[in-house]
PAZAPA-4460 file (N, C-alpha, C; in steps of 0.05 Angstrom, whole numbers, plus 32768, in hexadecimal, padded with zeros to 4 digits):
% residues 219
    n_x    n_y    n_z   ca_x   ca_y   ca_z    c_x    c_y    c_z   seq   type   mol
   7F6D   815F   7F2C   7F83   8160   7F3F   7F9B   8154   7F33     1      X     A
   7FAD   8167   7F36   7FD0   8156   7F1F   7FD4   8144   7F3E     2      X     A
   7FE5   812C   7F3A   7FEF   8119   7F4D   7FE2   8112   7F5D     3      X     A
   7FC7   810F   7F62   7FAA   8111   7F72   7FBD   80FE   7F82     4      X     A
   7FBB   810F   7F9A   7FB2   80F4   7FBB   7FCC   80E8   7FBA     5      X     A
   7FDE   80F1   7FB5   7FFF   80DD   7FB7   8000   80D7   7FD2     6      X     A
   7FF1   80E1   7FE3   7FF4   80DF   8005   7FE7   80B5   8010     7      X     A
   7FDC   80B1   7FF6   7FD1   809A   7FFB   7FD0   8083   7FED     8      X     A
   7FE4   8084   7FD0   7FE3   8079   7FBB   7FEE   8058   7FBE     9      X     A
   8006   805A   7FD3   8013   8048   7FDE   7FFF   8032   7FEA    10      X     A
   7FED   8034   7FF2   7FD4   8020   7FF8   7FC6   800E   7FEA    11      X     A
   7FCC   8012   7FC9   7FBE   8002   7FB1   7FD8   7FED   7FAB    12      X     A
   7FDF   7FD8   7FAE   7FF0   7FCA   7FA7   7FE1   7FB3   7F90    13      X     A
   7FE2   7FB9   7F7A   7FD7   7F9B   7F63   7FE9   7F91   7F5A    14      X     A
   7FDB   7F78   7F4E   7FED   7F64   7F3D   7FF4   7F72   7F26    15      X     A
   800B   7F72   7F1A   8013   7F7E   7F03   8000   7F72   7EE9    16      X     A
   8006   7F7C   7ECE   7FF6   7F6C   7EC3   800B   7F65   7EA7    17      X     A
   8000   7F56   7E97   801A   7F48   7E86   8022   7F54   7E7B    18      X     A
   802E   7F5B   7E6F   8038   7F7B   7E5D   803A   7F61   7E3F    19      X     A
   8033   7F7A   7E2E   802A   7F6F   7E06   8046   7F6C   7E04    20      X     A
   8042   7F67   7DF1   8062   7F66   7DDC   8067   7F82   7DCA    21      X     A
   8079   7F82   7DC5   8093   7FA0   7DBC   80A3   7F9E   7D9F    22      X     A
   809D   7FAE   7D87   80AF   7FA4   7D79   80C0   7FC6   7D72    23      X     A
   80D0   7FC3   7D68   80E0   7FD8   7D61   80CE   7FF7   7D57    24      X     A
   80B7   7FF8   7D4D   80AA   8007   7D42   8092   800C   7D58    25      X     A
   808D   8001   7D66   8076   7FF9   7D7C   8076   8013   7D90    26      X     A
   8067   800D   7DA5   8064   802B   7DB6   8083   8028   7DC6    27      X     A
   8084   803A   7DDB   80A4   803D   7DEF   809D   8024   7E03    28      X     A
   80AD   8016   7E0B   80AF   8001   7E23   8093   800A   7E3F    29      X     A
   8085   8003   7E42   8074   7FFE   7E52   8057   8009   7E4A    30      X     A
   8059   8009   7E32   803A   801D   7E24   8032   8003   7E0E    31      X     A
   803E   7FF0   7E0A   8034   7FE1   7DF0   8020   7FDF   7DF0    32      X     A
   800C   7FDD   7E0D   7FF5   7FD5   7E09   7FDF   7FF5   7E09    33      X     A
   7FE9   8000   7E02   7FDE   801E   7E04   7FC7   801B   7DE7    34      X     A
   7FAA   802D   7DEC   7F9E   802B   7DD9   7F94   8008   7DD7    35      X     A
   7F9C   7FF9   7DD4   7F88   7FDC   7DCF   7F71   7FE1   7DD7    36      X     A
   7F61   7FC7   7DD3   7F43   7FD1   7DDE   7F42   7FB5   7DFB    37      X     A
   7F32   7FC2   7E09   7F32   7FAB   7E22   7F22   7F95   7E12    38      X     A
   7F2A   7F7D   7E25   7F17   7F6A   7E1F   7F08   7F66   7E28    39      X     A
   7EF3   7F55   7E18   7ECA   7F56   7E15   7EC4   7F3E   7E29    40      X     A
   7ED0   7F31   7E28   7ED0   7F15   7E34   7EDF   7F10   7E4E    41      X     A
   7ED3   7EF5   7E5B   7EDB   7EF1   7E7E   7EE0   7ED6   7E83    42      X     A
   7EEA   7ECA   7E90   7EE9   7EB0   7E96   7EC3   7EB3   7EA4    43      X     A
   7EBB   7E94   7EA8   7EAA   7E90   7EB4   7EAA   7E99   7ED6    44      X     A
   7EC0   7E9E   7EE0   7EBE   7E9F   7EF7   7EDD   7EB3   7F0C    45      X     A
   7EDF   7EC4   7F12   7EF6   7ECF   7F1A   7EFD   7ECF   7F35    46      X     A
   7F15   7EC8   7F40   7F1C   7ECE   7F5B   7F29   7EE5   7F67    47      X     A
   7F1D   7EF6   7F69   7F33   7F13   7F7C   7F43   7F09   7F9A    48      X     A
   7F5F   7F0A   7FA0   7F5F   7F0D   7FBD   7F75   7F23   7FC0    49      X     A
   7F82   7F1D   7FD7   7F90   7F34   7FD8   7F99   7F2C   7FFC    50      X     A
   7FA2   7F45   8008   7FA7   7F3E   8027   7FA6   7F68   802B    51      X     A
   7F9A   7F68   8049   7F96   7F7D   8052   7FA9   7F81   8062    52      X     A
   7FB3   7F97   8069   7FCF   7FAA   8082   7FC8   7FB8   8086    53      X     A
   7FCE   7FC1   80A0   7FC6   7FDD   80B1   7FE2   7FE4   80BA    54      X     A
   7FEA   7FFD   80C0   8000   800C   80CE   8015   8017   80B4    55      X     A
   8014   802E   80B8   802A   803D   80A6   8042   8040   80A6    56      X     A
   8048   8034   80BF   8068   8036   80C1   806F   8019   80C2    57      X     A
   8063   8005   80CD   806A   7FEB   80CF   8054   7FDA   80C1    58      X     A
   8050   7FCD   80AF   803B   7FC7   80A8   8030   7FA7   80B2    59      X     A
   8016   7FA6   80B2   8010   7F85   80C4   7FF8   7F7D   80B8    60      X     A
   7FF1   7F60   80B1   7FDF   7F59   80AC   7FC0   7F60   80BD    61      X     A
   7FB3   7F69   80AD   7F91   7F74   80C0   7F80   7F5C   80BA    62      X     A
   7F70   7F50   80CB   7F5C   7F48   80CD   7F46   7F50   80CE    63      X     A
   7F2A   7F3C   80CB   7F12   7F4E   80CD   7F07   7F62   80B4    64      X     A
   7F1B   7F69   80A4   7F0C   7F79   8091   7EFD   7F6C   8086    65      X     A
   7EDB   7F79   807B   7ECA   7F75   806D   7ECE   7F7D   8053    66      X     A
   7ED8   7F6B   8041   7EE5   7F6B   801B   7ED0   7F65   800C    67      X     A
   7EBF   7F74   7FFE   7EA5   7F7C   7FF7   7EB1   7F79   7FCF    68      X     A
   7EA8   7F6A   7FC3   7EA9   7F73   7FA2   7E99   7F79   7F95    69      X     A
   7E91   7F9A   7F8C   7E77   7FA0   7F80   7E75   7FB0   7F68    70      X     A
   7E5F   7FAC   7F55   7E5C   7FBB   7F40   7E59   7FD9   7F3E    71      X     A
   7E40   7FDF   7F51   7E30   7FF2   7F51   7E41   8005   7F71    72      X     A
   7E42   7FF8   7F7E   7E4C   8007   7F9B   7E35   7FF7   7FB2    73      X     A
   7E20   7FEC   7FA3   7E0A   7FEA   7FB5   7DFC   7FCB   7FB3    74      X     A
   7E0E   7FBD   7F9E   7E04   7F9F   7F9A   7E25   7F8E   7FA6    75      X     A
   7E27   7F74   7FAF   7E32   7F66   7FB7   7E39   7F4D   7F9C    76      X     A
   7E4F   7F54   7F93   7E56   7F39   7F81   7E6F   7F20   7F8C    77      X     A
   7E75   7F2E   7F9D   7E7B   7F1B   7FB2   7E87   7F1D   7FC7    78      X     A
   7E93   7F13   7FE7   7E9B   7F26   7FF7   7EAA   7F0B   8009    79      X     A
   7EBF   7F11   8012   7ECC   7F03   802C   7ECF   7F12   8046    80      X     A
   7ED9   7F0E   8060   7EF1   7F16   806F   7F05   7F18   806F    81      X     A
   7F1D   7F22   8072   7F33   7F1E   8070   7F3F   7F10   808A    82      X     A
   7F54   7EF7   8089   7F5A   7EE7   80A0   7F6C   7EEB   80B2    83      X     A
   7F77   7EE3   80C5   7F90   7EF6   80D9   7F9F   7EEE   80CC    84      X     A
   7FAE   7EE5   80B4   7FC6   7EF5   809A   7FBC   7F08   8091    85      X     A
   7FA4   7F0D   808D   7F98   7F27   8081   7F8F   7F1E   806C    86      X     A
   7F86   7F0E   8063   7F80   7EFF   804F   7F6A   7F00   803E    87      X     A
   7F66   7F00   802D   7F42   7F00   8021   7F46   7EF2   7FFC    88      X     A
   7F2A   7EEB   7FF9   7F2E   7ED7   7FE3   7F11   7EDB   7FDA    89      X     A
   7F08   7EE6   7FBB   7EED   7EEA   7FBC   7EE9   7EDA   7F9E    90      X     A
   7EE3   7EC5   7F98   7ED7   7EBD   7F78   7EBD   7EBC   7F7A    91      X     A
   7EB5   7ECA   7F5D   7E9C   7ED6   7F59   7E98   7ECB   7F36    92      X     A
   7E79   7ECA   7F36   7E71   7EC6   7F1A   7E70   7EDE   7EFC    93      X     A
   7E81   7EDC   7EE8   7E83   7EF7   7ED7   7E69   7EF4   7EC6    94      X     A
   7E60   7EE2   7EBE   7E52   7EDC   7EA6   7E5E   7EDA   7E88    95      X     A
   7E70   7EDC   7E8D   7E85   7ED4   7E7B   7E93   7EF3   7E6B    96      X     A
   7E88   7F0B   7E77   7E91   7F29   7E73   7E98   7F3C   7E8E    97      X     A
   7EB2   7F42   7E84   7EC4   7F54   7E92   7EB3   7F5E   7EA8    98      X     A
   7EC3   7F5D   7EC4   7EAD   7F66   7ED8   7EB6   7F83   7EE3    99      X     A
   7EA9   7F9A   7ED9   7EB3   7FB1   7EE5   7EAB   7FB9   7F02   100      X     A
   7EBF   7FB8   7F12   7EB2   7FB0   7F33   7EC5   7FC7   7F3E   101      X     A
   7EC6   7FC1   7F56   7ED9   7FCC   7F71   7ED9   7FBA   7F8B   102      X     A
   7EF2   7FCA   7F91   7EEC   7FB3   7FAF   7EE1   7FC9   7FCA   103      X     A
   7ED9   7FC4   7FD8   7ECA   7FD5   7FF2   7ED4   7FC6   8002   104      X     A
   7EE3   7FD7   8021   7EF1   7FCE   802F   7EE6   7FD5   8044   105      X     A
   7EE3   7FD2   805C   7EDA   7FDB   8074   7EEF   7FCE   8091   106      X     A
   7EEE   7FD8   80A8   7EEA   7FCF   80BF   7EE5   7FE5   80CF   107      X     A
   7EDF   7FDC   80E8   7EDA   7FF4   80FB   7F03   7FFE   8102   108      X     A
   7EF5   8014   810B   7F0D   801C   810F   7F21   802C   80FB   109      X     A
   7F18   8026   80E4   7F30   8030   80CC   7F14   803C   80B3   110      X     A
   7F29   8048   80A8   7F14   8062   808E   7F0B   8044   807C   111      X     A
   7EF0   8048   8070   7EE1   803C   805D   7F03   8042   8044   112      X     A
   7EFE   8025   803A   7F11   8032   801C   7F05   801D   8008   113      X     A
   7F0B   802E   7FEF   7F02   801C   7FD5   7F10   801F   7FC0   114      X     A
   7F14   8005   7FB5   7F30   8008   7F9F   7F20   7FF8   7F86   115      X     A
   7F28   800D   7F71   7F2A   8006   7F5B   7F37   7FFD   7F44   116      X     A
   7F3A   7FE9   7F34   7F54   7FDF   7F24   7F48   7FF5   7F08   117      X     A
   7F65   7FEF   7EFB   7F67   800B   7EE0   7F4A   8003   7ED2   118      X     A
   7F4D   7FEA   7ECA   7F2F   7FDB   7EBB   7F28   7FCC   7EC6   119      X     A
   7F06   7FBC   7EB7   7EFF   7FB3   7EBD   7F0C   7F8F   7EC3   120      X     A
   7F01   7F77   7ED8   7F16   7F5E   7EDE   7F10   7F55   7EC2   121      X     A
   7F21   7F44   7EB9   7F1D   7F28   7EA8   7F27   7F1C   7EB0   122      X     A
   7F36   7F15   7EC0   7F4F   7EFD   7ECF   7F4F   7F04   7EF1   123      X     A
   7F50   7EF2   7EFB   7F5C   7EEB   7F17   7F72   7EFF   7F20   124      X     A
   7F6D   7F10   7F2F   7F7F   7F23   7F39   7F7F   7F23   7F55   125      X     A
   7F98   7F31   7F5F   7F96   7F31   7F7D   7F9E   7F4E   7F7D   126      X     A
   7FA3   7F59   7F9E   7F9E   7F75   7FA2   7FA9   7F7B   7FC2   127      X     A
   7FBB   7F84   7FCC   7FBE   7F91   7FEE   7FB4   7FAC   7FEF   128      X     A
   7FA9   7FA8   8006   7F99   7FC3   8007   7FA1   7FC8   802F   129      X     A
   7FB8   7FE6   8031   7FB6   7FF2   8045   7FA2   8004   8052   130      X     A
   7F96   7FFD   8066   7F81   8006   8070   7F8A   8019   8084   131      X     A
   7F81   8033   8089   7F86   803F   809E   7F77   8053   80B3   132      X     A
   7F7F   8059   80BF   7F67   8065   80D3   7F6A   8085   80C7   133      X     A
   7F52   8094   80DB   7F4D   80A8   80DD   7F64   80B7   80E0   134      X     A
   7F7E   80BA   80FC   7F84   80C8   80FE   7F9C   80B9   80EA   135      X     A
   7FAC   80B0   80E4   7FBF   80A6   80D3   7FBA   80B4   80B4   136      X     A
   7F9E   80BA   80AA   7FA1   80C3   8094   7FA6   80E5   809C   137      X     A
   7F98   80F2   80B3   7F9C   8107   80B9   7FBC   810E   80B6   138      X     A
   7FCC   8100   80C8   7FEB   80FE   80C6   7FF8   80F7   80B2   139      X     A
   7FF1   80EE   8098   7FF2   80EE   8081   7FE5   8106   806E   140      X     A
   7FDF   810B   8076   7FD4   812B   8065   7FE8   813D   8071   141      X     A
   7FE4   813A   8085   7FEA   8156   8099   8011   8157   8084   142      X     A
   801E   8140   8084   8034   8136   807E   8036   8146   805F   143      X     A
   8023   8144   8049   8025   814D   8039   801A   8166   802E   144      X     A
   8009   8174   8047   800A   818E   8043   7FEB   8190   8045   145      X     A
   7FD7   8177   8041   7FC0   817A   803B   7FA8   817D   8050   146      X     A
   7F96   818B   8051   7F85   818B   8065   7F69   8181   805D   147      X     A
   7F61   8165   8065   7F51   8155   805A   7F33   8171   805E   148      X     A
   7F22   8165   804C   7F05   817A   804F   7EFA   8165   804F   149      X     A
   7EE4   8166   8076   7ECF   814E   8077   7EB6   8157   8058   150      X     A
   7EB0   8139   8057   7E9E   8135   8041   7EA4   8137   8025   151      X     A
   7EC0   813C   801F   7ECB   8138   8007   7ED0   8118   8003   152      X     A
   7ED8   8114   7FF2   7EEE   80F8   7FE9   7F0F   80F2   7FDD   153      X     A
   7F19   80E2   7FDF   7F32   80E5   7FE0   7F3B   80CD   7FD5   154      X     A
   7F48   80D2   7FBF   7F54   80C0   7FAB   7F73   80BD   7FA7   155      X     A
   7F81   80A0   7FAF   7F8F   80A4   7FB1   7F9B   8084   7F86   156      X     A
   7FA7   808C   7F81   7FB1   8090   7F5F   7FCB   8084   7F5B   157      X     A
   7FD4   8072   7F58   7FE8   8065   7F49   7FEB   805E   7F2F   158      X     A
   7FF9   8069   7F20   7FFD   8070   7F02   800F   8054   7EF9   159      X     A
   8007   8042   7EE2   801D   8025   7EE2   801B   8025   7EC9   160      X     A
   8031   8015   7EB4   8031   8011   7E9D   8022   7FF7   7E9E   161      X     A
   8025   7FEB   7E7B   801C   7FD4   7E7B   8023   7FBD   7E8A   162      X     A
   803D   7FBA   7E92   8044   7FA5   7EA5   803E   7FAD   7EBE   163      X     A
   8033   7FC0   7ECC   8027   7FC3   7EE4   803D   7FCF   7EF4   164      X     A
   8058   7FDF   7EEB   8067   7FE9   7EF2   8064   8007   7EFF   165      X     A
   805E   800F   7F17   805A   802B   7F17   806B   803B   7F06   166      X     A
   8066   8056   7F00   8068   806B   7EFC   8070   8087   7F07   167      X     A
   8089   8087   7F04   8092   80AA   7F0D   808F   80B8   7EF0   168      X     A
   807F   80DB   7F02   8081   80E9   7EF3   8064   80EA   7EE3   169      X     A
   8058   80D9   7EE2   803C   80DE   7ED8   802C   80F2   7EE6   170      X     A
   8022   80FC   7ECF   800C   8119   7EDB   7FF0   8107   7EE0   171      X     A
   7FE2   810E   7EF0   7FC4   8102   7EF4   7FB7   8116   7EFA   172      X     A
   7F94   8115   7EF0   7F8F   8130   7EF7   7F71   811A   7EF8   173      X     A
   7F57   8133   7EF7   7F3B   8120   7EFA   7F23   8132   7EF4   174      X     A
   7F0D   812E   7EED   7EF6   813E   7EE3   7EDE   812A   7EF0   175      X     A
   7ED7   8146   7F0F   7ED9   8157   7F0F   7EFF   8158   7F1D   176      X     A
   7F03   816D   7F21   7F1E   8176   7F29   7F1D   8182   7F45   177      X     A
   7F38   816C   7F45   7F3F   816D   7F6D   7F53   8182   7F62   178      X     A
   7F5B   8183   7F82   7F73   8191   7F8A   7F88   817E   7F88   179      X     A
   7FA0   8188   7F82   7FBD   817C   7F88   7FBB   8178   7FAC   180      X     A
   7FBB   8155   7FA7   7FBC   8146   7FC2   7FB3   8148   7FD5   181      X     A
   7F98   8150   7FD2   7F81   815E   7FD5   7F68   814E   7FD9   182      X     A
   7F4C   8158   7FD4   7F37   8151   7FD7   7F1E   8155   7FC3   183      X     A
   7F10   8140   7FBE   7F03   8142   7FA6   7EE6   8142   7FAB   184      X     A
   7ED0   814B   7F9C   7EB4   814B   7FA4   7EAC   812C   7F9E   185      X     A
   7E9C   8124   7FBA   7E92   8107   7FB9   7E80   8103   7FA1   186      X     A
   7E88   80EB   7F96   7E84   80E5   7F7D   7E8E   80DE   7F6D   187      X     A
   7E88   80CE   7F4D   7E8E   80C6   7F35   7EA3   80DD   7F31   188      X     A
   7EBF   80D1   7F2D   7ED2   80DE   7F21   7EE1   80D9   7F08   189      X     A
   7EE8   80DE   7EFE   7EF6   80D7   7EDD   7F18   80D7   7EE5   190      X     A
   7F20   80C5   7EF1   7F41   80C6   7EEB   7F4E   80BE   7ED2   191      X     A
   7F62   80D4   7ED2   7F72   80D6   7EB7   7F8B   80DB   7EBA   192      X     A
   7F9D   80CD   7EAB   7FB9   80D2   7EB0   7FC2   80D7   7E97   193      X     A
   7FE7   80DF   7E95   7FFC   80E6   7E80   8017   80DC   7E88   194      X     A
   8026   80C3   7E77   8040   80C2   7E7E   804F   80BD   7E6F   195      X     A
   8060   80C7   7E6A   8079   80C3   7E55   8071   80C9   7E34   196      X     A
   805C   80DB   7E3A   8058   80F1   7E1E   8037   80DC   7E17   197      X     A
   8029   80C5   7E2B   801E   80B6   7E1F   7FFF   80BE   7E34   198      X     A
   7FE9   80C8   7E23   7FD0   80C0   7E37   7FC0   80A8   7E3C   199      X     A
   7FC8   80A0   7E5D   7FBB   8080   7E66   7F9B   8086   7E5C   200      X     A
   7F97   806A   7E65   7F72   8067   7E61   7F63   806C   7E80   201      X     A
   7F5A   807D   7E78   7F4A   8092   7E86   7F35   8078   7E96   202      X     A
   7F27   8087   7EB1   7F10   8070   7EB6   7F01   8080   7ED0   203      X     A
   7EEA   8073   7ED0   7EE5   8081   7EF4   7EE1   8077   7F08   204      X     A
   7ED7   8083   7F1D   7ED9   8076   7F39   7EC4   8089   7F4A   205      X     A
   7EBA   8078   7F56   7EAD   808D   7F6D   7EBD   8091   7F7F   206      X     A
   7EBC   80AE   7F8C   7EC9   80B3   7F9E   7EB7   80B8   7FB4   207      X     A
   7EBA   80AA   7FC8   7EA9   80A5   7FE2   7EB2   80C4   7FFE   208      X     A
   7E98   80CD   8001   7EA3   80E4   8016   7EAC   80D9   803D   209      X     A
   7EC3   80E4   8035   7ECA   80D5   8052   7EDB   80BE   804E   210      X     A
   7EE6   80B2   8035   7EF1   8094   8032   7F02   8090   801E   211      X     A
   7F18   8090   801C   7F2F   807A   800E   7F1B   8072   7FF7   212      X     A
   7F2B   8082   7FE0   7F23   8072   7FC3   7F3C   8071   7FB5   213      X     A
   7F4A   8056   7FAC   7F60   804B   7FA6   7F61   8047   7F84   214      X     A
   7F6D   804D   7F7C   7F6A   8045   7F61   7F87   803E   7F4D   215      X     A
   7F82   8031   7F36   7FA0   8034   7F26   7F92   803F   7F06   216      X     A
   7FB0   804A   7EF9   7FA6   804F   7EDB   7FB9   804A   7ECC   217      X     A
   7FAF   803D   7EB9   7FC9   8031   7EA1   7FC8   8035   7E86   218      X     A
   7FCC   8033   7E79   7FC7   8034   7E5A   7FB5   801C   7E4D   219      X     A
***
């Protein structure tokens, strides 16, 4: 799918991340860190938080959500509530190697969503995650032309350089292959992007049928 899910992309808000250093001969301004290899290593111990919002036109702190951090989709590495700021705060044990996780979001009332960062944590990151209901994403499709298919999945893709700067103009596509802003078969997907003549680092995600799968990709 080229531009997968722009109808929902606006919902993944992360911490930027530090951007490398640049020398005259080096890659173009926001790619330095393009190609490196991730790192092998973790602190002993990491904190995720973040704060949850509901409403698309006015946005407000949500309470009550169940903020789930997991490897597999089906093990618990650690989990809060979020507070009436919307609040949530999860430190968990790495073993001292990069934790490739997600976060799982729930409440009654609003679509299951799950967001994934470009890689796996090594550092303390935080995260806002807009939550929204049933008919709000309908009115959001409907807005961009799209007509959700029950039992598919739906990914919504923010493209960022090394400093965590979004991206205009990046192509995103995925294997297997959605539709443009569209709907994808539930399941392990391969997102992949292109920007400024440069291909990011590719990664995957499950995409959950019926639910908000959030993701970012960077170089």
């Amino acid at each position: 799918m080229h531009r997968a899910i722009h109808t929902v992309s606006f919902a993944l808000i992360a911490a930027g991340l530090s951007a490398c250093g640049k020398d005259s001969s080096g890659p173009t301004a926001g790619f330095e860190c393009l190609g490196q290899p991730l790192p092998t290593t973790a602190p002993a111990s990491i904190t995720f938080m973040g704060q949850t919002k509901s409403g698309l036109l006015t946005q407000n702190a949500l309470s009550g959500v169940e903020v789930i951090v997991s490897r597999t989709g089906t093990d618990t590495v650690g989990a809060d509530t979020s507070s009436t700021p919307g609040r949530f705060s999860i430190s968990f044990l790495t073993g001292g190697t990069p934790v490739d996780g997600h976060l799982q979001l729930t409440k009654s009332g609003y679509l299951s969503t799950y967001a994934y960062p470009s890689r796996p944590l090594v550092a303390n990151d935080s995260v806002g995650v807009l939550m929204i209901t049933s008919s709000e994403f309908t009115f959001v499709a409907s807005a961009a032309g799209v007509t959700p298919v029950a039992g598919d999945g739906f990914i919504g893709v923010v493209v960022k350089n090394c400093a965590g700067t979004p991206l205009a103009g990046a192509t995103v596509s995925s294997s297997p292959a959605g539709t443009v802003k569209s709907n994808v078969n539930a399941g392990n997907v391969t997102v992949m992007a292109s920007a400024s003549g440069h291909t990011l680092r590719q990664h995957v995600v499950n995409a959950r049928a019926n639910a908000i799968t959030l993701t970012e990709i960077q170089p």
